[in-house]
N, C-alpha and C positions, 0 to 999 in steps of 0.2 A: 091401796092394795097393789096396783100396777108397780110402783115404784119398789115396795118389796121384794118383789117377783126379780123384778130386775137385779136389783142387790143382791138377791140367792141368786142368781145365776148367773154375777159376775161374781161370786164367793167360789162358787164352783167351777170354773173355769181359770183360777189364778192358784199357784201355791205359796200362801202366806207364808211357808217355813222357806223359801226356795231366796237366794239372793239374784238378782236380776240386772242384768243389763243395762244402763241408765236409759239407751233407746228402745232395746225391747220393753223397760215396764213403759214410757210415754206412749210405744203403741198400743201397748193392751189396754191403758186409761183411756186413751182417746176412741178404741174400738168400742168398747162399751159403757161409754158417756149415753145415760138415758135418762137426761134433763135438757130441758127446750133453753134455760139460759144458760150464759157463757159461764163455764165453770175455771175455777182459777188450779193451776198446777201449784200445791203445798208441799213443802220440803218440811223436815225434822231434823236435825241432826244430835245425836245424843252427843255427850260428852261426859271424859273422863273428870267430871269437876267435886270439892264439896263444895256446894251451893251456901254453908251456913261460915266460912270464910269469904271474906269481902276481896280479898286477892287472888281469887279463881273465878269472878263471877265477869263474863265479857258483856262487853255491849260496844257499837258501835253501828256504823252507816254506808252502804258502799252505793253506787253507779250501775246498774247489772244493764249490761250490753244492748242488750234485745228492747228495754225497758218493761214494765209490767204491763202495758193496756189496759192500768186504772186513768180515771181523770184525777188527777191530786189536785183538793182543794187549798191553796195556802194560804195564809192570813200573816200579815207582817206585820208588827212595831213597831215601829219608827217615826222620826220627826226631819223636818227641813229637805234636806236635796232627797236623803234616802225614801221618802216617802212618793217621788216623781220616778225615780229608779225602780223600786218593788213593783210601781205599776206597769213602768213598762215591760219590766221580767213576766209580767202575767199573775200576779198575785190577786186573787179572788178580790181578799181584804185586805186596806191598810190600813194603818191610825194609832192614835196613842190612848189617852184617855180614853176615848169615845170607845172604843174596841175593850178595853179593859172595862166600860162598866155594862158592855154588849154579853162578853163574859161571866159578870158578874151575876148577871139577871137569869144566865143559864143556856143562852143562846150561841150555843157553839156550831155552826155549820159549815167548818174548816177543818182538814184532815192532817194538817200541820202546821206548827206556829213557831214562824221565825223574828228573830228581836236583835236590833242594835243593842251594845253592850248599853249603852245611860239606861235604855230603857228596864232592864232586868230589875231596881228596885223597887219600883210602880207593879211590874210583873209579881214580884215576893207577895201582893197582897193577894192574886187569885191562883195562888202555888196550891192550895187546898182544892183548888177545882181542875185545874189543869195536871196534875203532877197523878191520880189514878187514873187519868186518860190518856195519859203516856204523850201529853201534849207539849207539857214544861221544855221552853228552847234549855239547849245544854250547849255549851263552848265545843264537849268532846265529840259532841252529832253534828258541829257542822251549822247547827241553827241558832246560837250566839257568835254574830260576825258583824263586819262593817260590810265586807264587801256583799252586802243585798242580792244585788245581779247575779252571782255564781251563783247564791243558794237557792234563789228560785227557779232558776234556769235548772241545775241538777232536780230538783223535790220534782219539777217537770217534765223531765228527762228520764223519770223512772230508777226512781232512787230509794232505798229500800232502808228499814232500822233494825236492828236485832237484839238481841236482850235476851240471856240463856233466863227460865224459870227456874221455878223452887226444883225442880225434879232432873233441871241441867242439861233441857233441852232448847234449843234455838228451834223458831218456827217460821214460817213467812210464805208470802205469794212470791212465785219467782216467775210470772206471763199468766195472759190465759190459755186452759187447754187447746184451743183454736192456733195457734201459734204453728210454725212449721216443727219437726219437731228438731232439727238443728239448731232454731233458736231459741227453744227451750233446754237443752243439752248445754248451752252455751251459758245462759246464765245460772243454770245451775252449778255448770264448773267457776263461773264468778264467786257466787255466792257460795260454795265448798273455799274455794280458796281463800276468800274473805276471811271466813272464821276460822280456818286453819293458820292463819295470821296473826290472829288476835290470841292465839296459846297465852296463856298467863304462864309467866316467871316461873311462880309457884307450882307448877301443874308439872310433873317429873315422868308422869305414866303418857301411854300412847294418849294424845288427846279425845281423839274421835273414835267414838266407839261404834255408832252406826247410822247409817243415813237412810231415812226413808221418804219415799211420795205421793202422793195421794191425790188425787182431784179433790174438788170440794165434795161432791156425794161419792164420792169411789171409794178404795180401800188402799189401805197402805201397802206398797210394796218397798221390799228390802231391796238398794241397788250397790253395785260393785263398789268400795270406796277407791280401789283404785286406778278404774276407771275416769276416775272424777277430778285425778291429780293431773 
């Protein structure tokens, strides 16, 4: 009931029709943050796309500044030297086989999985379990590579993935609320720019049609897009 309360009475003190400030709306999320755990700053960005063309649909991976202030758990693929290398980049999990029938049995407790190219064929057999958890490596994310070291070093370093939906929105954590809020400003201008990059060919209209923010129990606020440039 408490929590209600609170949600009406940061509903009523915000105007949902209003567009806002990139730093005015992070103070108003952060003033009336009323949960005990660390809530994450969520972005939106709509998009001019049709989603049911395969030549509008973006995805891709960026670096964002500040990093997020998750712990990313990674799990790597590999055999021979790269298997001594992933560890020492800080990879949770390594392995070949054994990690694929770790997989197989349903035990996934890794938040990203990266693979030497040999390994990808071995990979194809738990593509059915990895590929609706949005876990499958891809060449174009960054997480089919040789060079091991950078990728785990970045997934480390606060590295974020993107993927517009059916309805042509890109989503994501970009820090937590707790953040200053400079350095939440900042990678939100990362991650605006990001996707602003990735405009498909195909895509003739303005791309970005609106950006919005949200803490995790907050409410969406509409912010300046050009501001963000």
């Amino acid at each position: 009931m408490k929590k209600s309360k609170n949600k009406k009475k940061l509903l009523e003190s915000v105007d949902l029709t209003k567009i806002y400030e990139p730093l005015e709306a992070i103070k108003i999320l952060k003033e009336n943050s009323y949960v005990k755990f660390q809530e994450t700053l969520e972005v939106a960005i709509n998009l001019s796309i049709d989603t049911k063309k395969t030549d509008q649909n973006i995805r891709g991976m960026l670096n964002l500044p500040k990093g997020t202030g998750k712990n990313i758990r990674v799990a790597v693929m590999a055999k021979g030297d790269k298997v001594s290398e992933a560890k020492e980049a800080g990879a949770e999990l390594v392995g070949d086989s054994d990690l694929i029938d770790k997989i197989s049995s349903g035990k996934i407790d890794f938040d990203l999985l990266i693979a030497t190219p040999d390994m990808m064929p071995s990979i194809g057999k738990i593509a059915k379990i990895l590929g609706p958890k949005g876990l499958m490596p891809n060449p174009k994310l960054g997480t089919v590579t040789q060079d091991i070291k950078t990728a785990v070093t970045n997934a480390k370093a606060g590295q974020v993935k993107f993927k517009n939906d059916k309805a042509g929105i890109v989503q994501a954590g970009i820090g937590k609320l707790s953040f200053n809020e400079q350095d939440l400003i900042e990678n939100l201008k990362a991650f605006y720019s990001s996707i602003n990059k990735s405009k498909p060919d195909a895509v003739k209209a303005s791309f970005i049609k609106k950006v919005t923010i949200a803490s995790t129990m907050g409410v969406g606020l509409k912010v300046n897009v050009a501001s963000l440039r």
